[in-house]
N, C-alpha and C positions, 0 to 999 in steps of 0.2 A: 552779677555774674559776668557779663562782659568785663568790665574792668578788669574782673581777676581770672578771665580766659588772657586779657588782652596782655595781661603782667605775665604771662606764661614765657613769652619770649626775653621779656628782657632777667628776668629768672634765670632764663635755659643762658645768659651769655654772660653770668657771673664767673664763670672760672677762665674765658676768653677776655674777660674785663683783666683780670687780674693778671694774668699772662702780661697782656699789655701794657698796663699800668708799671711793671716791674720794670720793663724796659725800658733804660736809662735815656732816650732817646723818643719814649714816647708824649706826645702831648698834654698839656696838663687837661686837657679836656676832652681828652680819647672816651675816657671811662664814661662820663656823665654823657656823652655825646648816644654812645652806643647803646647805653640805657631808657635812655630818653625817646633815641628811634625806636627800639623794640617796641618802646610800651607803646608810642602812637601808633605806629603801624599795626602790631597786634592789637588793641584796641577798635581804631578804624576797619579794619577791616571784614568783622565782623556784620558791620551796618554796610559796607559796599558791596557786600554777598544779596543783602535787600536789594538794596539798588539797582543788582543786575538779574535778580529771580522773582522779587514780589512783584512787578508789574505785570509778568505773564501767569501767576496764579490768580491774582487778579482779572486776569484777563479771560482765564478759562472761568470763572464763577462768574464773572460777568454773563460770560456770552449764554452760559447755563440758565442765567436769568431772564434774559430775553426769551428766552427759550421755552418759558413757562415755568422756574424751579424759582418761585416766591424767596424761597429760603438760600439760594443762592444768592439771589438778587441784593438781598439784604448782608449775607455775607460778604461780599463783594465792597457794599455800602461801609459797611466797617473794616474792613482790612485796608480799604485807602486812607481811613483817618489813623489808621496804624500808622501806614507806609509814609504819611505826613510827618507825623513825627518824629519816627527815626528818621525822614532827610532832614529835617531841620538839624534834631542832633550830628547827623554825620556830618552835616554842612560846616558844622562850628569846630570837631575833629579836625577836618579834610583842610581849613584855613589855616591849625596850626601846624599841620604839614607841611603845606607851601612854604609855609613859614622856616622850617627847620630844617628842608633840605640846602639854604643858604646859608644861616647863621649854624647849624652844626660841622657842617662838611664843605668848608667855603674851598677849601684846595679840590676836591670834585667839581665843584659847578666854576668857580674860578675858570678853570683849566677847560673844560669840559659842556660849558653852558649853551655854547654855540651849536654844540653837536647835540643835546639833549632837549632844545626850545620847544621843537617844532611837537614834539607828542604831550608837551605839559599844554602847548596854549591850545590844542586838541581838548586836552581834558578838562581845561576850563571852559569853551565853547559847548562841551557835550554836558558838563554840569547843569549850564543856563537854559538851555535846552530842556535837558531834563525838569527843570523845578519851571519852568515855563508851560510845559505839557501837563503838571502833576497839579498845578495851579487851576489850568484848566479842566482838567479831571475832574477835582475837589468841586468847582463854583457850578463844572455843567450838572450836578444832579438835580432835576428840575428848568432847567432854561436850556438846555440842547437834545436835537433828538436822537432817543434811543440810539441807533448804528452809530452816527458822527460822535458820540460819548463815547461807546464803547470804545470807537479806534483812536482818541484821543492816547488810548493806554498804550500806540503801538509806539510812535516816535518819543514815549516815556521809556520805555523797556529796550528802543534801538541805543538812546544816548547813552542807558545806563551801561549797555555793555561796551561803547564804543569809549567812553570816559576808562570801563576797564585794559578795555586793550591799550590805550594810549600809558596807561600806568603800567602794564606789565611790559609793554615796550620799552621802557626805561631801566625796565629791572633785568630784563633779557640781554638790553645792550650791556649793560652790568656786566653780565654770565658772559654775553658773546658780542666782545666792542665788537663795531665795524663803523663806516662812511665818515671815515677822516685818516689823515696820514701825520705822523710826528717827523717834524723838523729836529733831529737831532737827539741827543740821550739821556737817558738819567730826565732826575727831575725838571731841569731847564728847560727838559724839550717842550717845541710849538706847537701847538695843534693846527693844522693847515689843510688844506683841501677839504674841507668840511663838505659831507653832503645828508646833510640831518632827514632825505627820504631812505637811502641807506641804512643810517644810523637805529630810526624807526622799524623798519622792516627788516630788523636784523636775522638771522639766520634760525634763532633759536626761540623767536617770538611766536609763532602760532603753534606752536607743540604746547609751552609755558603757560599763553593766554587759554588756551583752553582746557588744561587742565584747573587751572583756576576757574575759569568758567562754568564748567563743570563741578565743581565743588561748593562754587555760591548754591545752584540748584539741592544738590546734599543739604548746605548745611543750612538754608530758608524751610525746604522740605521738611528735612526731619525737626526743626522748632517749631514751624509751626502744626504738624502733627501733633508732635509732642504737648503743644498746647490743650486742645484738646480731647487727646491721651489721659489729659489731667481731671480734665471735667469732667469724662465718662468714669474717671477712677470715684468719682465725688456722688454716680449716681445720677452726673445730667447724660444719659444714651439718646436724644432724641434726635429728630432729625438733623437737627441745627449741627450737636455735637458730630454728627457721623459725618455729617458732606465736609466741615469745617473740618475733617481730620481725613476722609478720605482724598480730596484733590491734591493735595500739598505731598500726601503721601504715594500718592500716583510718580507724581513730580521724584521725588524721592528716590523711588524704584528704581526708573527710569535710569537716573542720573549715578546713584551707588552702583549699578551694576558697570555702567561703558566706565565710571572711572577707573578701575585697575587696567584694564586695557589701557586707555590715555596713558595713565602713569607708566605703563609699562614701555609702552615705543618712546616715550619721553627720556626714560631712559638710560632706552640703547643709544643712545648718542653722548654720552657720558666716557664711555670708553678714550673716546676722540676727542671729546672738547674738555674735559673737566677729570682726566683720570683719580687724581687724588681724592676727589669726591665718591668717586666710586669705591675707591679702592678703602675709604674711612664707612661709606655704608657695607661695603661689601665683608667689613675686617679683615681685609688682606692686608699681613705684612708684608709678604716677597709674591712675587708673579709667579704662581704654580702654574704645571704643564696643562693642558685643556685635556679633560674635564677639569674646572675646578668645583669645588665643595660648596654646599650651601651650609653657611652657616646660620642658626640659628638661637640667638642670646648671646651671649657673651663679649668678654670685655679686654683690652689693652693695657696690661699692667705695667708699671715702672719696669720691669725689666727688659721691654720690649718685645712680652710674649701672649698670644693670645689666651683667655683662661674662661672655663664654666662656658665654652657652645657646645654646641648641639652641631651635628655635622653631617648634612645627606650626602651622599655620594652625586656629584653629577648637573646637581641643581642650578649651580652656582656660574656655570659657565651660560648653562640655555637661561637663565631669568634674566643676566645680565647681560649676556652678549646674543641672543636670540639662537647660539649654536652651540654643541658638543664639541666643534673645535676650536673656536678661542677662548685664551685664558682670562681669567682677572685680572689685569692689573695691580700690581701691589705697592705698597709705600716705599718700596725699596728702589721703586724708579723715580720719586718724588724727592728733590732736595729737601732736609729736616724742614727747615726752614720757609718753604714754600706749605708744607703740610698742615690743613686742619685739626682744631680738637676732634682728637679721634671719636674719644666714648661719647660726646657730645651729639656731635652727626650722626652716630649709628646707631645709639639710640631713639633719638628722633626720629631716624629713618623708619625703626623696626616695628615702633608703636603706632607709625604714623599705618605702615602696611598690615597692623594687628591691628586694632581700630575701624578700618577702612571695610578692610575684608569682612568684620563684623558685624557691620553695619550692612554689606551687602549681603551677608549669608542671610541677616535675618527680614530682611523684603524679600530674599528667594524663597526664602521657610513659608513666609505668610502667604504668596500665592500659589504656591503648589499645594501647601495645608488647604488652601479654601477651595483650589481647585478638584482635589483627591477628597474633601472632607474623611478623612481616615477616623477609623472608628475610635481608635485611644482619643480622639479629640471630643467625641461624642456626636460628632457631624455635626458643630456648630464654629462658626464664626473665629475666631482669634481675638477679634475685639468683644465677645462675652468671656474672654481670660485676661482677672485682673493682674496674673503673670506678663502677661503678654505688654498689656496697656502702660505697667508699671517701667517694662525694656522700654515703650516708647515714650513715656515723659523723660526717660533719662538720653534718648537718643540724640536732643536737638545740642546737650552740653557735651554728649561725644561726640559728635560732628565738626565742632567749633573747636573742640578739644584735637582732633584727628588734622585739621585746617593750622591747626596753629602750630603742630608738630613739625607739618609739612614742609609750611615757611620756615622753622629753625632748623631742619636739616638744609632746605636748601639754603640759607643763608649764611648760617656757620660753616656749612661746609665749601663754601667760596672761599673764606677767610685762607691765607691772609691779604686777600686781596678786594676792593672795592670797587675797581673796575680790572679783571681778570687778566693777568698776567703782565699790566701795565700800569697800573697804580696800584699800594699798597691800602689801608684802610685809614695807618696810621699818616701818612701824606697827606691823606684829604680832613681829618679831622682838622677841628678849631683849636687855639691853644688859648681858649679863655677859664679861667682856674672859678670863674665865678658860673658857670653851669650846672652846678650842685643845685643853684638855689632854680635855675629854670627847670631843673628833674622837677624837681619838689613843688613847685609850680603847676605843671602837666598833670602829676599825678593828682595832688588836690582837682584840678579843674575835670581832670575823666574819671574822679569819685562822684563830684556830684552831679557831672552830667547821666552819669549811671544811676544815682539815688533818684531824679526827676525823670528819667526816663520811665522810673519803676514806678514813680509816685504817678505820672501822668498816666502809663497803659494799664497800672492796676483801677486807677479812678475810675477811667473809661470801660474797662470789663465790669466793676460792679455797677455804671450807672445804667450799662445794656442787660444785668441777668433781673435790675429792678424796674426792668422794664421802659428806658428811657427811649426815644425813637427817634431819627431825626426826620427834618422835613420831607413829605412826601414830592416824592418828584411823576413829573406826567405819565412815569412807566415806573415806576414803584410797585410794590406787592399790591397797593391798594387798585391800582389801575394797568395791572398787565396787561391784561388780554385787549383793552383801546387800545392801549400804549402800537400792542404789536402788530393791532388790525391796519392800524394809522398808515404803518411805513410797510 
């Protein structure tokens, strides 16, 4: 399933491949380059959503354990030996990463490496970090006490979100260079006055990081509800399945609902910084008078006209520009040539806010339903409807699905450029004609990291529903109530 969420990108950048490829001028290793990144990145990033959200649901079933909730305690016990595993897999991803933003895109980091250092060797300090504290995690069940265990989980869950920010720093200076100056024009020019704390905190970094931040929550939330979602469809309703599906789903709620908001002020600053992006989600051709139109569906024909939306009055100006009097921006103020695949971006855009909204309407539905118990439900629960259960095993692969739309709107809809308005995409690729066989490479090596990922968390789910347990620790179910007289 990851694998072929993770392939979704480099899928969605097949008709941008080709574009390029055609271009007599472009790289012989544009295409494989851009393939190659999609898939790791959508791929990876699926497992750095854990990274930055399973240690604080961990952390709340933890502390519920202490607390007296035996079956928390134990939950808890088992979702670190999850969270184990997928860092280890993401570890092995995340190395051919590092790997690829060099040998892919060496005219980027070439040109650009000085200004970019200071938030990678962040993100590898915050890794170490991170697998340093999750180490400890792991060893203390049984040899630390109770409280100093539990907050082992806290500098596990700071590094993982701080290793995010450092990566979506670099993706933002992408979107919005800044803390350097060019010596000169065209491709020759120098990069000089570097100030990589600049660079880092660039202008359009904490709107970006937290929307992605926000979205790891989403999309941890609703998988691992959705997990089991799965079990209570099977018949296990017990207490185990209920708390194991309601914490994550807390989480969940929480996080679906403030993301359209996020998303929203995120943005309004598109207008200004990225008009063509807007103007490819927004499907404007020319810049009509304010109000403009919302459109919805529809698509950019060869002739250069829009065809098949849907079209509110009004909408279009207040979604995108927060007011009634300014307009859209349209393609028509965009040289061709500067412009994104159009249908490309807007469809991604549209699904990613069809999706999103979906997922939020229905954690709005489940607690007003539970709260109002309304009688067409019969005054019971939502989780005794295997309607209900059957939306939330399917929620954790819309989620990841809604995550990886998101990323191919924003990323295609930067094109054509790789760092925004000053490097092209095709300047920074490699011109090695032998990166067909490194695709092909990748892909085998994140099939079978996904087939062993599958092989290893299914093993472990059937050795715990046959009853396998692991060692008892001084505050274990077995010995709570010492455990919590002790401290």
């Amino acid at each position: 399933m990851v694998c072929a969420v993770g392939a979704l990108r480099s899928l969605g950048l097949v008709a941008l491949d080709l574009l390029a490829a055609a271009a007599a001028d472009a790289p012989s290793g544009l295409l494989p380059a851009r393939d190659q990144m999609a898939l790791s990145l959508g791929w990876h990033i699926v497992l750095a959503c854990f990274g930055v959200a399973f240690p604080s649901m961990i952390f709340v079933m933890h502390w519920l354990g202490l607390r007296g909730n035996t079956t928390a305690l134990e939950l808890a016990k088992r979702w670190s030996k999850v969270s184990a595993v997928l860092f280890a897999i993401g570890a092995v991803s995340g190395t051919v990463l590092s790997f690829e933003m060099g040998l892919l895109w060496p005219g980027l980091m070439g040109k650009f490496g000085d200004v970019l250092g200071l938030p990678f060797a962040f993100e590898g300090l915050a890794f170490f970090v991170e697998a340093i504290f999750m180490g400890i995690y792991l060893y203390g069940w049984g040899r630390l006490p109770a409280r100093i265990h539990l907050f082992t989980l806290v500098p596990m869950a700071v590094a993982g979100v701080v290793g995010t920010f450092c990566v979506l720093a670099v993706n933002a200076w992408m979107n919005n260079p800044a803390g350097f100056r060019l010596d000169g024009v065209g491709p020759d020019a120098r990069v000089v006055d570097v100030h990589p704390w600049a660079a880092m905190f660039n202008d359009g970094v904490y709107l970006m990081f937290a929307h992605m931040w926000v979205a790891a929550f989403v999309v941890v939330g609703f998988t691992v509800s959705g997990v089991y979602a799965v079990g209570m469809l099977r018949g296990r309703r017990d207490t185990h399945h209920r708390l194991g599906f309601m914490v994550p789903f807390v989480f969940a709620t929480i996080f679906a609902l403030v993301q359209p908001l996020v998303g929203h002020v995120l943005g309004l600053r598109l207008a200004d910084t990225q008009p063509a992006k807007l103007a490819a989600f927004e499907l404007a051709t020319t810049t009509e008078e304010a109000p403009a139109p919302l459109k919805i569906g529809g698509w950019l024909g060869s002739d250069g006209k829009v065809h098949g939306d849907l079209e509110i009055p009004a909408l279009g100006s207040l979604i995108a520009r927060n007011s009634f009097d300014k307009p859209v921006p349209g393609l028509d103020t965009v040289p061709e040539a500067d412009r994104p695949p159009v249908n490309m971006t807007r469809w991604s855009f549209q699904l990613m806010v069809a999706f999103g909204s979906l997922l939020a309407a229905a954690v709005a539905g489940y607690w007003l339903l539970r709260w109002r118990r309304f009688p067409v439900l019969g005054g019971r629960d939502l989780l005794e409807k295997r309607w209900f259960l059957r939306f939330m095993a399917l929620s954790g692969p819309l989620a990841i699905l809604t995550m990886e739309l998101g990323w191919i709107a924003t990323e295609v809809g930067r094109q054509p450029w790789i760092v925004y308005g000053i490097m092209r995409t095709e300047e920074a690729a490699t011109d090695n004609p032998w990166l067909w066989f490194s695709l092909g490479g990748v892909a085998l090596l994140y099939a079978g990291l996904t087939a062993a990922a599958y092989v290893v968390l299914r093993g472990m789910s059937r050795r715990w529903r046959e009853g396998e347990t692991d060692l008892p620790s001084p505050y274990g179910p077995a010995h709570l109530d010492d455990a919590t007289a002790a401290h």
